[in-house]
ZAMARGU-4260 file (C-alpha; in steps of 0.2 Angstrom, whole numbers, plus 5000, padded with zeros to 4 digits):
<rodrens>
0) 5028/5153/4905 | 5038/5146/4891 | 5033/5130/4882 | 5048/5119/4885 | 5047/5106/4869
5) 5039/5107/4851 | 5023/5099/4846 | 5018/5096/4829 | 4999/5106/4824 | 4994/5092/4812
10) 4992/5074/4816 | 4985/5059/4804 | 4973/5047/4814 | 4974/5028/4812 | 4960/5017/4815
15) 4964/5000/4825 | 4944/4996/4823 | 4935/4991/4807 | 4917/4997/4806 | 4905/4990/4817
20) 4918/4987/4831 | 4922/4995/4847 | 4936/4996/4858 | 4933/4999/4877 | 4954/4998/4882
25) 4970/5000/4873 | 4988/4995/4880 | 5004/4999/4871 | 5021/4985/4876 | 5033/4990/4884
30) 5044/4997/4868 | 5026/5002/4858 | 5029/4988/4847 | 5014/4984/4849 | 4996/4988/4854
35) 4984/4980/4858 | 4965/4985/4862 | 4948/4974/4871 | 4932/4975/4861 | 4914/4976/4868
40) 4912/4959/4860 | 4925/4952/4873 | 4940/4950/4859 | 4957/4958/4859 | 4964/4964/4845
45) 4984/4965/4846 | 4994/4976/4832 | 5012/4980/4826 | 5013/4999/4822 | 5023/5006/4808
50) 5026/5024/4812 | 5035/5028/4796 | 5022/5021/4785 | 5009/5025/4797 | 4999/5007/4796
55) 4998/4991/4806 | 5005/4975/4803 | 5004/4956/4811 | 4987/4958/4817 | 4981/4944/4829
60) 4962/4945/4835 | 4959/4935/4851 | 4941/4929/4847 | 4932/4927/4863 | 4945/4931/4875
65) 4932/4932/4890 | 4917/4926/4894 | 4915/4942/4903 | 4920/4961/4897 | 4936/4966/4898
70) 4941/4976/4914 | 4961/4978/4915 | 4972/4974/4899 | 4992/4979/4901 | 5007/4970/4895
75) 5023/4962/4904 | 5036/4975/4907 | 5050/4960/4905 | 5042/4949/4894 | 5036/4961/4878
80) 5026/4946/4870 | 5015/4944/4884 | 4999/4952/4886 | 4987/4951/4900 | 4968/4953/4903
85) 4958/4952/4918 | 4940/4952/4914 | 4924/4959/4926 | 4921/4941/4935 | 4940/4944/4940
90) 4946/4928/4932 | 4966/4933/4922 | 4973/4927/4907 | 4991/4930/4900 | 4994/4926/4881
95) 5007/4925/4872 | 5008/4937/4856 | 5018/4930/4843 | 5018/4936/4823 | 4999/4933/4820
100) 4997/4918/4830 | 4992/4918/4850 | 4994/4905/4863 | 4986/4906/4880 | 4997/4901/4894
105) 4989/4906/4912 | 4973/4907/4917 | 4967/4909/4935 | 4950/4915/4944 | 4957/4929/4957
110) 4945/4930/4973 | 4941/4948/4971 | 4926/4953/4964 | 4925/4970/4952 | 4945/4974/4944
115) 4953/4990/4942 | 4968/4994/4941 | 4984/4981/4935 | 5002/4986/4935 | 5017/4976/4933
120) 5033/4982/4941 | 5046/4988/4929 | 5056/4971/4933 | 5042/4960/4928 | 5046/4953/4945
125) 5027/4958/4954 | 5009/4960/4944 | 4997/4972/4957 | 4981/4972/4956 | 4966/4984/4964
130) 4950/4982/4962 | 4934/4993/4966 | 4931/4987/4986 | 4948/4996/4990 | 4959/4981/4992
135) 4975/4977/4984 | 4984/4959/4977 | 5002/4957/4976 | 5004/4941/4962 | 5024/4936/4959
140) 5022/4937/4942 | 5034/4922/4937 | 5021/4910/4944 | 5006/4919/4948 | 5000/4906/4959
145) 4986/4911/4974 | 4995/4903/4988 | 5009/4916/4987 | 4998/4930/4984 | 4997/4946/4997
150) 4984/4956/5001 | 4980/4971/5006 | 4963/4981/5013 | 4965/5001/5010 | 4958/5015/5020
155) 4948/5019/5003 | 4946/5015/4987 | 4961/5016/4974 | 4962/5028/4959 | 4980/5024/4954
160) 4994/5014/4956 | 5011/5016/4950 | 5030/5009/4954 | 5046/5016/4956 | 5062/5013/4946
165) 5068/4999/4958 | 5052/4988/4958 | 5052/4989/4978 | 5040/5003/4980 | 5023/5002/4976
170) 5015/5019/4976 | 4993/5021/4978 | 4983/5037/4973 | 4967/5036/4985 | 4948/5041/4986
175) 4951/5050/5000 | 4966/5061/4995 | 4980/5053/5002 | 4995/5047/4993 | 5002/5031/5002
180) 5020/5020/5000 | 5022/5002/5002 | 5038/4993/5004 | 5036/4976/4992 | 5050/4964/5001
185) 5057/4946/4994 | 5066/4936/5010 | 5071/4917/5005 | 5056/4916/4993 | 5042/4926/5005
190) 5034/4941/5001 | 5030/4955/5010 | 5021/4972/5009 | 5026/4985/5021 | 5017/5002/5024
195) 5032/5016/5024 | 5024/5031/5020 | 5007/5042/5020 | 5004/5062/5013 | 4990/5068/5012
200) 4989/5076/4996 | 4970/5084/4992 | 4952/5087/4998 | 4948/5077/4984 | 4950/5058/4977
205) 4963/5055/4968 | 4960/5047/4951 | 4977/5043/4942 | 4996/5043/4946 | 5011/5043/4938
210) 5028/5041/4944 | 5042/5049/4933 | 5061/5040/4937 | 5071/5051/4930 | 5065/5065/4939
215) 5060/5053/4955 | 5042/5065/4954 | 5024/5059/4958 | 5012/5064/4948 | 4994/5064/4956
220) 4977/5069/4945 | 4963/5076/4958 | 4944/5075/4953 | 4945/5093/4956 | 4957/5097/4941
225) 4973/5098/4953 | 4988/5091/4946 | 5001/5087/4960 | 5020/5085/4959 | 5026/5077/4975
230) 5044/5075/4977 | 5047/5056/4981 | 5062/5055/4991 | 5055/5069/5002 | 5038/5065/4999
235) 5032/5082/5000 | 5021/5091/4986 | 5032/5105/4977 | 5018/5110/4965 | 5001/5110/4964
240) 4993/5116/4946 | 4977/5116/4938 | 4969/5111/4921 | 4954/5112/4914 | 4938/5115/4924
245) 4933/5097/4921 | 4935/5082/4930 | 4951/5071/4924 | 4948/5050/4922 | 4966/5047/4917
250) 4981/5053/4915 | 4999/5047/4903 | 5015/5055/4904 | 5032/5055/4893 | 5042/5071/4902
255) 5038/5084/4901 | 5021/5082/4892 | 5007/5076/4901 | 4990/5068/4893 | 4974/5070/4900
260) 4955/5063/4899 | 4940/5071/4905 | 4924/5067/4909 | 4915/5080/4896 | 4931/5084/4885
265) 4944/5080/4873 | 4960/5075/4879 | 4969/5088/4881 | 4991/5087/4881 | 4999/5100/4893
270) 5020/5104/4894 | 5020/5102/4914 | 5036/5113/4915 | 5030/5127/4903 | 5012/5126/4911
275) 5003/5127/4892 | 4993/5119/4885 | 5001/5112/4869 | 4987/5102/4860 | 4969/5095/4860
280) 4964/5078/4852 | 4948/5082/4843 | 4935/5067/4843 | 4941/5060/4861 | 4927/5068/4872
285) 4920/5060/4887 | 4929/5046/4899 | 4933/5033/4887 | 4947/5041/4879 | 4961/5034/4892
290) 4974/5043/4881 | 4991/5034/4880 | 5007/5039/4873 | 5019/5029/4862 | 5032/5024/4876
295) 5046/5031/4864 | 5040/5046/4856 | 5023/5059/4863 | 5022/5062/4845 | 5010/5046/4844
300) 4996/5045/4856 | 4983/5031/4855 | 4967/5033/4864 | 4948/5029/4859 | 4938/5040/4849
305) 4920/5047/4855 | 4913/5035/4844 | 4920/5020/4854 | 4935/5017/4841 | 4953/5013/4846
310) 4961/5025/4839 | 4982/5031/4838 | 4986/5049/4831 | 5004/5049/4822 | 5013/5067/4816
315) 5008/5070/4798 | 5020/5067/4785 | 5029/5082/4777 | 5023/5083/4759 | 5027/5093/4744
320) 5043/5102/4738 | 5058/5102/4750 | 5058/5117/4759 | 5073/5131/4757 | 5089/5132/4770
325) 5080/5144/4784 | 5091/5160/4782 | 5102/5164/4794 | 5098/5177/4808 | 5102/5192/4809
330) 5115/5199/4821 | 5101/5209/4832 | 5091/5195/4834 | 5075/5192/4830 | 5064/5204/4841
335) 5050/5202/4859 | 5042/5187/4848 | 5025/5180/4850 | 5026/5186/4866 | 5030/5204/4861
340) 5017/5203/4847 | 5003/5193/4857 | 4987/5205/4857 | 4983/5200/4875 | 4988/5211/4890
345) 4978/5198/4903 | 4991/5192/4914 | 4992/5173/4916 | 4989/5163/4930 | 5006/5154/4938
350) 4997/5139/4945 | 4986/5136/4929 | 4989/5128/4911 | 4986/5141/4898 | 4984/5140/4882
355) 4998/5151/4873 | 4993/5168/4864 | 4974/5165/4865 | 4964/5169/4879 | 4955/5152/4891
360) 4939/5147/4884 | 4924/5141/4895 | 4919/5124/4895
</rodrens>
């Protein structure tokens, strides 16, 4: 198929990390003003990107932001100031970011025991939290207080979680394949969560998910390399493709590109209508990458490198003389194209990513 968007060849990389520092997580805010990424030292280092001069300004370092590592770092969704951090012994803080300067304004011990996964629903109104025993926490965010919290014990363990447009569906990727909805209800001040639907989606866990509003898509990432698109009004799967023979960790998407990390190799960005692969990020092999787009622009994609560094590729500058008008094209059009002049005469797979012109490596 037809790659459906351009992608720049030639990115410059710029480091979040001085030496001798490594980043575990990176978050960008809501409108990638910021990003923000947690050490291995237990700080968190928060930053204003400047794509046009490609640098970061207003960096604020929270020393010792845990006694613990690090587990879950995202930001608000309503609030683009505030930040959030749950470390390994389960215990949240929220700080608010302000031009280099930090103030710490909740901090609470959660009763579960190994954190996962956090969102925050696109209203800022709920914060959920999954951890790795397969049970869910519903916090109202505005006063994130225990007594009001829900919980919830799921058939399996989590691998994503994800909400839709209107903040009243919360939808879970799980380790046994399944793809379930929850209803998240507010009645005169009680909360309440409300199995609606279940699919069964694959043989295998399911390990991230993404839902897509403006085309009111699931996407679910399979350790098997599926990559599933399930109509959500329907809740039926209309697509299933495959990526690299590799297990994915993580997966970011800005329609129509798709991001993915692997276990044993370099993220790799793929047009999911086109079906082609489009780029790999060199240095970003192995399950730490967690590549994440620029909320505004797949142009800029911030992940950690190989060597533990956080890490955001921008579009390399145009340099040298300004280039000539194009000329204008002829009448009789310009020919078969790379298509007509591709050496190859393999056909390609429907249901698998492929990499334009070139024929699929082993990995």
């Amino acid at each position: 198929m037809t790659i459906t968007f351009s992608y720049p060849r030639e990115f410059d990389t710029l480091s979040l990390d001085p030496p001798h520092f490594r980043s575990s997580l990176l978050a960008w805010d809501a409108d990638g003003t910021r990003i923000a990424c947690a050490r291995t030292d237990r700080s968190i280092k928060v930053a204003k990107l400047d794509p046009v001069r490609q640098k970061f300004d207003d960096s604020v370092v929270i020393t010792a932001a845990h006694e613990s590592p690090v587990a879950v770092l995202i930001w608000d969704s309503r609030v683009n100031a505030r930040l959030t951090a749950i470390s390994t012994d389960f215990t949240l803080k929220v700080w608010e970011i302000k031009t280099k300067a930090h103030k710490l304004v909740r901090s609470l011990k959660l009763p579960n025991s190994a954190p996962a996964l956090a969102k925050y629903s696109p209203d800022g109104r709920y914060l959920a939290i999954a951890d790795k025993e397969a049970t869910l926490i519903l916090l109202d965010s505005s006063a994130l207080q225990l007594n009001t919290a829900i919980s919830v014990k799921m058939s399996a363990q989590i691998g994503g979680i994800d909400w839709d447009a209107d903040s009243k569906t919360l939808v879970c990727g799980l380790a046994n394949g399944s793809l379930q909805l929850y209803r998240v209800q507010n009645t005169n001040g009680l909360h309440a969560i409300e199995l609606i639907q279940s699919l069964h989606l694959s043989d295998s866990p399911v390990v991230s998910i993404k839902y897509i509003a403006d085309r009111n898509q699931i996407i679910a990432a399979a350790l098997d390399g599926q990559l599933l698109v399930v109509d959500a009004q329907l809740l039926i799967c209309t697509k299933s493709l495959y990526n690299l023979d590799d297990a994915p960790v993580c997966m970011d998407i800005l329609a129509p590109a798709v991001a993915i990390s692997y276990q044993n190799n370099n993220v790799r960005i793929f047009d999911m209508d086109g079906e082609e692969e489009v780029h790999e990020v060199k240095n970003s092999k192995g399950d730490s990458a967690l590549a994440r787009f620029h909320p505004q622009s797949r142009e800029i994609l911030a992940y950690i490198d190989s060597s533990g560094k956080a890490t955001v590729m921008v579009a390399k500058k145009r340099t040298g003389p300004a280039r000539a008008p194009p000329r204008p094209v002829s009448s009789r059009g310009r020919g078969s194209g790379p298509s007509g002049s591709s050496g190859s005469s393999r056909t390609s797979r429907s249901d698998r990513f492929e990499r334009p012109g070139a024929k699929r490596p082993k990995y």
